[in-house]
N, C-alpha and C positions, 0 to 999 in steps of 0.2 A: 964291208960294214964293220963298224966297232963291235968288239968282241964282246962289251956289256949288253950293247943292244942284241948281238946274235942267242947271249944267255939268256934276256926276258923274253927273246921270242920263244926260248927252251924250254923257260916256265909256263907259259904258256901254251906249250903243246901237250908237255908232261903233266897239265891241270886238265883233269877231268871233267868234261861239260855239256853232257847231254841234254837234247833241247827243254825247258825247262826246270832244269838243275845247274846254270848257271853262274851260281852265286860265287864260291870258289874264283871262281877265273876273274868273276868281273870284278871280288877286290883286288886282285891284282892289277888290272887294268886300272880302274880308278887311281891307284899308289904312283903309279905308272906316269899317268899325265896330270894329277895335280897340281906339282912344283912349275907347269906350262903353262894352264888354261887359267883364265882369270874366273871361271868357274865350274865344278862338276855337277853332275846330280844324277839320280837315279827312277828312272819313269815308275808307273804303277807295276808292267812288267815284269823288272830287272834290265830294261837297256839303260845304259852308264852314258851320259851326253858330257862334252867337255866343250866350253867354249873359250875360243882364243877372238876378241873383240877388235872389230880393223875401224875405220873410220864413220862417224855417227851418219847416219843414213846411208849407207854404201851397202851393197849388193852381201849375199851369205854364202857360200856355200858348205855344203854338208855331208861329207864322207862316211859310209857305211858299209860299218866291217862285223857282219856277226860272228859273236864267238862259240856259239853253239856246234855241238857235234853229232851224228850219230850214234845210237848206240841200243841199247834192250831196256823192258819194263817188265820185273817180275809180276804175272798174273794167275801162277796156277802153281803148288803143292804138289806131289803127289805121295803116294804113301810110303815111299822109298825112300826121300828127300830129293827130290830130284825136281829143278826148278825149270818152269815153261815158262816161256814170255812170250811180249809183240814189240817187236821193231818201231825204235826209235828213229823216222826217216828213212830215205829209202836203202834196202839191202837187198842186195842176191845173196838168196839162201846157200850157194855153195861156198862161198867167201867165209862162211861161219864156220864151217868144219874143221875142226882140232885147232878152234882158236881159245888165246886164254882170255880171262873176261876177269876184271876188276867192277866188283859192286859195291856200291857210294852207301853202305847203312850209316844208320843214328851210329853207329858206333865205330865207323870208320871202314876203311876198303877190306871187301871179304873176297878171297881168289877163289876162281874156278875154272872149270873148263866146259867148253864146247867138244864132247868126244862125238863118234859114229861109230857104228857097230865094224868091228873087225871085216877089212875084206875077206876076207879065208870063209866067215860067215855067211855073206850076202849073197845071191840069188837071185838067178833070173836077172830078170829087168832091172832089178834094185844094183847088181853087181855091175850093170852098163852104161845105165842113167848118169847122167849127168844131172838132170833135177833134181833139186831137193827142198822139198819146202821149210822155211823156218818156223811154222808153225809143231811142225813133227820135231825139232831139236829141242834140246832140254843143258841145261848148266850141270855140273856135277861137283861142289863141293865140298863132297867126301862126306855129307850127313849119311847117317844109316835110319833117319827116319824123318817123317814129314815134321814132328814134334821139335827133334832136334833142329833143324832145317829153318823153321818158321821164326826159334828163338835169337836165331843170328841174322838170314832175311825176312825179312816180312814181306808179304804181297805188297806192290807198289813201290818196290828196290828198284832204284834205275842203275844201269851200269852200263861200262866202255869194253869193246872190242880190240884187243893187241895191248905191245907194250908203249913203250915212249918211244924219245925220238933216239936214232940209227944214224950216226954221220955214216955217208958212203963216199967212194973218189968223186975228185973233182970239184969239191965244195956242194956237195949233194947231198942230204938227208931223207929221211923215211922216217915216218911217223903215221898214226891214226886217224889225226884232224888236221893235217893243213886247212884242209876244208872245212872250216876255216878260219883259224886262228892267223892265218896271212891276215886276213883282212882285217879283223880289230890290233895286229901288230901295225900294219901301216897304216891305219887311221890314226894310232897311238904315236908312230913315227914321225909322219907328216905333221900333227903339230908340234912336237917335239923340235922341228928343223926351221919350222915358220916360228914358231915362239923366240929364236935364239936371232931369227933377223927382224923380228916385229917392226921395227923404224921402217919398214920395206912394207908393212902390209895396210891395204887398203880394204878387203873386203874381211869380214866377218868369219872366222872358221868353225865349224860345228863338225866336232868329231865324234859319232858315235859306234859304243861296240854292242852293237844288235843282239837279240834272242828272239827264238822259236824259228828260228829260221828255216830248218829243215823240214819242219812240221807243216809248212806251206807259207813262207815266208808271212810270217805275224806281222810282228811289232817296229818292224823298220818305216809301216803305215804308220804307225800313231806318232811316233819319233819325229816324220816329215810333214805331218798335219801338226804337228805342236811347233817346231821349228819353223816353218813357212821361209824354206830358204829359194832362193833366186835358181839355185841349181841343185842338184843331189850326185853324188856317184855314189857307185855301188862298187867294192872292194871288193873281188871274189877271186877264184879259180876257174880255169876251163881246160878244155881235154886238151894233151897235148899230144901231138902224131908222130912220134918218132920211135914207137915200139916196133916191130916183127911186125906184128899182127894188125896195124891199120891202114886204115884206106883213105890216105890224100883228097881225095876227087869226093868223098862221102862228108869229111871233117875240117878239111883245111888243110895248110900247109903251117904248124905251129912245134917244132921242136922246140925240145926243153933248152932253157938259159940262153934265149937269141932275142931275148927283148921286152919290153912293157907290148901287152895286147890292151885294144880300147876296141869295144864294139860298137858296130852301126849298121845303121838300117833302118825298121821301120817305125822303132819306139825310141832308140835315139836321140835326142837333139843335135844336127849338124855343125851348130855353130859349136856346143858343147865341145864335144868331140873333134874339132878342126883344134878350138882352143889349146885343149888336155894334148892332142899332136903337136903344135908349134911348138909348146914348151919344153916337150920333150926332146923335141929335134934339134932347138940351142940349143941343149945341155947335152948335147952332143952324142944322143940315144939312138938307137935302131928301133924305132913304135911300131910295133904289126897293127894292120888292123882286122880286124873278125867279122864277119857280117851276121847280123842275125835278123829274122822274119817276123820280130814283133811282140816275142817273148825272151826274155834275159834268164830267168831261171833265179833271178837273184834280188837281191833288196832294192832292185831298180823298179820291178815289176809295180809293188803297192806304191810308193814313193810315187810315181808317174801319175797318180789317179786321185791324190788329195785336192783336197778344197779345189779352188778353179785349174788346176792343174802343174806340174813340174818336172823343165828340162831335164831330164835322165840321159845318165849313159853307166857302163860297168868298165870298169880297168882290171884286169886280171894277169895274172902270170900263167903259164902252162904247167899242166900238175898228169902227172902220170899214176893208174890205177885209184881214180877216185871212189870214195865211197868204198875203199877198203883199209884193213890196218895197216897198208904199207904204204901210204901215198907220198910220190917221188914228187922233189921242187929241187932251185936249184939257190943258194941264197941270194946270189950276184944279183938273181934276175929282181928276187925281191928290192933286195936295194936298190936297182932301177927302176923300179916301179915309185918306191919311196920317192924318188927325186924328181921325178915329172912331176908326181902329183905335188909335191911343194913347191916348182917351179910355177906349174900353172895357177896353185893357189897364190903365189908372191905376182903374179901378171895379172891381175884381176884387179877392172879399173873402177873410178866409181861408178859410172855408166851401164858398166856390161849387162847385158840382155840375152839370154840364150833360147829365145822364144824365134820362130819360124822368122 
C-alpha cells in the first residue's frame, strides 16, 4: 500500500473516537474523500456519506465502515479525585488494568491511568481472581481532590484506552481501534481507487464512515434507509485463530495476512457474496470465506432490515485481541481487502440484483 495512504490510516488510528464522540476522526475522513466523491455530507448523527455517482438509473452500492471506538465515560467523583466511569462498548474488565487512559475534555486530552492495588497488598481470593469488574476501577490523574479533579474533568468526559499505533515485524501494527477504523479507511479507499477509474464505473458508490456502532450498531440503520442502495457491506473485523490459545474447530480456520474474509450464511445475500468472491479471485486474491448463523455483529445487521429490505454481507480482515489496546492486523491483508472491494464495485452491471 502507498505509504500516504498507510499514514492516513495512522491518523486515523491515533484520532481518538469513542462511540459518540466521533467528530474529530470524521473531519478527517470527510478531508479524505472529498477531492473523490462528487458529494459528502453529514447525517443528523455524525455518520459522513460520500457519494461517487455511476450511471443514471443503475444499481448503488453502499459500504460501511464505522469509525467509532471503544472506550470509558466519566460518571462519579470521589473525594479523592479519583475518577469512576462505564464502559464505552464492550470491555473485559481485566484488559483495564495499569492501562493509560487519554480523556477528550473541552480543553483538550487529560492523561491518567488505570492502576490496582499492589499485589504484595491483595488477599485471599482478590490475590487469585482473575475477575475484576470495571465498575470497582477508578482513573488516577494525580488530582488530590474531587474539587481539583472536577475543574479539569467534568462528569460526562469520554475517553480512549492505550496508546497509538506500534508497527510490529512483518508489516504488522498494534493499535487501540482497528476496530474500527479499518473499515471507514477502506470505505475511504475503495472510493478513492474507483474514483481514479470512474470511465469504468456503472453502479453508484456510497461510502459511509458510520458511528455508534459499538453501542449496539445505531446509525449504519438510518444511513441505509436514507441511501436505499441495491446492496450494503459492512467493513469490519473478525477474530483471527492463529494465537497459542485458540480453537480451530470452535472459530474457524482464519490466520492473520492470508486474505480478504466475506461472510455467509443465513443473513447474507448469496449472490452478494458469490459477487464480492469472483472479484477478488481475478484479482488474483486468496478470499476465505466465514460462515455465520444469521447474526454479523456489524453494520450488516440494521442495514438488512430497512424499508422493504437489503442484500447484506461483511468483508473483514482478521484482527487478533479484539476489543483491547493492542489489537494486531496485518496491512497487506488490508490492502487486499481494499482491492476486491473496488474490483467488485468496478464489475457491477447496470442490471444487478442481489435479491434471493
Amino acid at each position: 500500500m502507498d505509504a500516504k495512504r498507510v499514514a492516513f490510516f495512522y491518523d486515523l488510528l491515533n484520532t481518538p473516537s469513542p462511540s459518540g464522540y466521533e467528530q474529530d476522526v470524521q473531519a478527517l475522513w470527510r478531508s479524505d474523500v472529498a477531492p473523490h466523491a462528487d458529494d459528502v455530507r453529514t447525517n443528523s448523527h455524525g455518520s459522513a456519506i460520500a457519494t461517487l455517482r455511476g450511471a443514471e438509473g443503475g444499481p448503488s452500492i453502499l459500504l460501511l465502515g464505522h469509525c467509532d471506538e471503544i472506550g470509558l465515560l466519566v460518571h462519579y467523583i470521589d473525594d479523592s479525585g479519583f475518577l469512576y466511569f462505564k464502559c464505552i462498548g464492550g470491555i473485559d474488565g481485566p484488559t483495564l488494568v495499569n492501562q493509560q487512559i487519554r480523556l477528550m475534555t473541552p480543553k483538550g486530552l487529560v492523561r491518567g491511568v488505570i492502576g490496582r492495588m499492589a499485589v504484595h497488598l491483595l488477599k485471599g481470593d482478590d490475590r487469585d481472581s482473575g475477575k475484576i469488574e470495571s465498575s470497582k476501577l477508578y482513573v488516577d490523574i494525580g488530582a488530590r481532590s474531587r474539587e481539583e479533579a472536577e475543574a479539569v474533568v467534568p462528569v460526562g468526559t469520554p475517553g480512549v484506552i492505550g496508546g497509538d499505533v506500534m508497527p510490529l515485524l512483518n508489516g504488522r501494527i498494534a493499535a487501540r481501534d482497528v476496530d474500527n477504523k479499518f473499515g471507514c479507511f477502506v470505505a475511504a479507499e475503495v472510493l478513492r481507487r474507483v474514483a481514479a477509474r470512474k470511465k469504468d464505473l456503472v453502479a453508484t458508490l456510497i461510502s459511509a464512515s458510520t458511528v455508534q456502532e459499538e453501542c449496539g450498531v445505531w446509525d449504519a440503520r438510518s444511513v441505509a434507509y436514507d441511501c436505499q442502495p441495491t446492496a450494503a457491506i459492512a467493513i469490519d473485523v473478525t477474530h483471527a485463530s492463529d494465537t497459542p490459545d485458540d480453537d480451530k474447530k470452535r472459530d474457524g480456520d482464519f490466520p492473520l495476512g492470508k486474505g480478504p474474509i466475506i461472510k455467509t450464511g443465513v443473513l447474507s445475500s448469496k449472490k452478494l457474496v458469490a459477487a464480492i468472491r469472483d472479484a477478488g479471485v481475478k484479482a488474483g486474491l486468496n478470499v476465505r470465506i466465514k460462515a455465520e448463523t444469521g447474526r454479523h455483529g456489524t453494520d450488516a445487521d440494521p442495514s438488512a432490515a430497512v424499508r422493504a429490505g437489503v442484500p447484506v454481507t461483511t468483508v473483514a480482515c482478521a484482527l487478533r485481541y479484539m476489543h483491547t489496546s493492542v489489537e494486531v492486523v496485518e496491512i497487506e491483508e488490508i490492502d487486499q481487502v481494499c482491492t476486491m472491494l473496488a474490483e467488485f464495485v468496478l464489475s457491477v452491471s447496470i442490471g444487478a440484483n442481489y435479491a434471493p
